[in-house]
VMD Tcl script that draws the C-alpha trace (Angstrom):
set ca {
  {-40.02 -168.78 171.67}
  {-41.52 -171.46 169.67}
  {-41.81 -168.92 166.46}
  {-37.59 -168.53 167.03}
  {-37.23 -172.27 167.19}
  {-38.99 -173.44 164.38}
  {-37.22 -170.27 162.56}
  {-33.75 -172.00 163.60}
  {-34.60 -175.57 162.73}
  {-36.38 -174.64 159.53}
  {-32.81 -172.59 158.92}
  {-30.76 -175.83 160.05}
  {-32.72 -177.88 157.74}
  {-32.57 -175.86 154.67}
  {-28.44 -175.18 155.05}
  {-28.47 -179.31 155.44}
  {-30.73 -179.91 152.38}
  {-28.45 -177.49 150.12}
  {-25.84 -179.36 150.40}
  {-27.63 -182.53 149.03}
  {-26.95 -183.41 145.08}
  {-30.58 -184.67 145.35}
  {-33.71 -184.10 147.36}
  {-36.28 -186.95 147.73}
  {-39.14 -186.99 150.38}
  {-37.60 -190.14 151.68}
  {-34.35 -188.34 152.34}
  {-36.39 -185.99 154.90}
  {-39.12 -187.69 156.24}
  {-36.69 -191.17 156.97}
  {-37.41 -193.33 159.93}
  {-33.70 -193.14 160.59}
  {-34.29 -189.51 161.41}
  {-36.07 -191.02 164.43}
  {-34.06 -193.44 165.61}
  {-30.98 -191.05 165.58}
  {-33.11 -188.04 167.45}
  {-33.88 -190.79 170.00}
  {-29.84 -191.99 170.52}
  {-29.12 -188.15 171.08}
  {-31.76 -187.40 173.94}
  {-31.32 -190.81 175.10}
  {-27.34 -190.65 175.14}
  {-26.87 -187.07 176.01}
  {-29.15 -186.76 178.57}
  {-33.11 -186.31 178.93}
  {-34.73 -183.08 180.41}
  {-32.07 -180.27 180.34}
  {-30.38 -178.35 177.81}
  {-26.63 -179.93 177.88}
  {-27.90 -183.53 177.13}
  {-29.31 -183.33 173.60}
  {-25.78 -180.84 172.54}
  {-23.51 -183.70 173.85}
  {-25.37 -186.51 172.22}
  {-25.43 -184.48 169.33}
  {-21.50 -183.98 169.20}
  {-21.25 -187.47 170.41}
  {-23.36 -188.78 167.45}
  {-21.59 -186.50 164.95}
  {-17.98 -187.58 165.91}
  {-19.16 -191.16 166.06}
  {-20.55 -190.94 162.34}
  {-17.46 -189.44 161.58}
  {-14.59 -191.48 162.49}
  {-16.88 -194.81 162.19}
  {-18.73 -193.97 159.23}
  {-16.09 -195.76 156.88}
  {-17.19 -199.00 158.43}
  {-20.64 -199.14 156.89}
  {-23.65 -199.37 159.05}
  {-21.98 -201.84 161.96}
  {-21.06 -198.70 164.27}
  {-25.11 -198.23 164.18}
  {-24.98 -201.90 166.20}
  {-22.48 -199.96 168.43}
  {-24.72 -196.44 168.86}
  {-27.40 -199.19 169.73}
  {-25.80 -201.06 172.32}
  {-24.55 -197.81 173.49}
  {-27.86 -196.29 173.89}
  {-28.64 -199.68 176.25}
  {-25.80 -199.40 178.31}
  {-27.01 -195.65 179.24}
  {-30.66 -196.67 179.16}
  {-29.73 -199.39 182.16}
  {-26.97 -197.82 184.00}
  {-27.19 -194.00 183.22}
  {-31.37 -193.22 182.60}
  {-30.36 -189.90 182.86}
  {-27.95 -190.02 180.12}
  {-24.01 -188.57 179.81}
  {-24.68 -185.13 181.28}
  {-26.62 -186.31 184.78}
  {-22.89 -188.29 184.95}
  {-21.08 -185.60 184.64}
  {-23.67 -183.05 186.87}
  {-22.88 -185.75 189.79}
  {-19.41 -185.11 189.57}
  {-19.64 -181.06 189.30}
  {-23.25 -179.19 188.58}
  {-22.13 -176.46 185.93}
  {-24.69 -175.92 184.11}
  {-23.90 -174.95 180.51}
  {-27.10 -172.97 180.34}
  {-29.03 -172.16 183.59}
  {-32.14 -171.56 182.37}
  {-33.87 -173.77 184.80}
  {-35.95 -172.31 187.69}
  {-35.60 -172.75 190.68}
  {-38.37 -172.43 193.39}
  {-37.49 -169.39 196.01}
  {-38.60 -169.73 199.86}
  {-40.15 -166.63 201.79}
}
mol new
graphics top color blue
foreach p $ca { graphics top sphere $p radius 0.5 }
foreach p [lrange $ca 0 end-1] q [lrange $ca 1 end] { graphics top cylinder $p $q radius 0.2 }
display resetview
C-alpha cells in the first residue's frame, strides 16, 4: 500500500513539475508546500479519507477564483483555517458527517461484537 502511494504521488508530482517552464529546488522543497498541506487536513477534515479531498478542492477553487488578488486571499485561507481550528476541530467533513454519515469511502473498520 505504501509502494502504490508513493507510486501515485511520485506520478502527481512529476505531471505537476512538467508543466513548469523552470525547475528550481526551491520550487519543490518550499515551506509554502507546508503551510498549504496543513490548511487542507486542517480545513477538510483530520483522520478520514473525505477531509483532505474537500480541503483539497476547497484550496484549489479558492486559488483559483482569488488568485488574481495577489497573496491577500492567503490572509483569508488563514483566518479560515482558525475559524475551523476553534469551532470545527474536526474540520468541513465531521460538519457535514453530523448532518448525514455517508461515507465517501468506507474503508474504516469497525469493531464486530460476538
Amino acid at each position: 500500500m505504501f509502494l502504490l502511494s508513493a507510486a501515485g504521488t511520485g506520478l502527481a508530482g512529476a505531471v505537476y513539475f512538467m508543466a513548469q517552464l523552470r525547475i528550481t529546488p526551491s520550487s519543490g522543497f518550499d515551506p509554502n508546500w507546508s503551510s498549504i498541506c496543513i490548511f487542507i487536513v486542517m480545513v477538510g477534515g483530520i483522520g478520514r479519507l473525505e477531509g483532505p479531498i474537500i480541503g483539497a478542492l476547497l484550496y484549489f477553487f479558492a486559488t483559483r477564483f482569488f488568485g488574481e488578488y495577489g497573496a491577500t486571499y492567503l490572509v483569508g485561507l488563514g483566518i479560515l483555517t482558525l475559524l475551523v481550528a476553534l469551532y470545527a476541530p474536526g474540520g468541513i467533513w465531521s460538519i457535514l458527517t453530523r448532518v448525514k454519515d455517508w461515507p465517501w469511502f468506507p474503508v474504516r473498520r469497525i469493531l464486530a461484537r460476538r
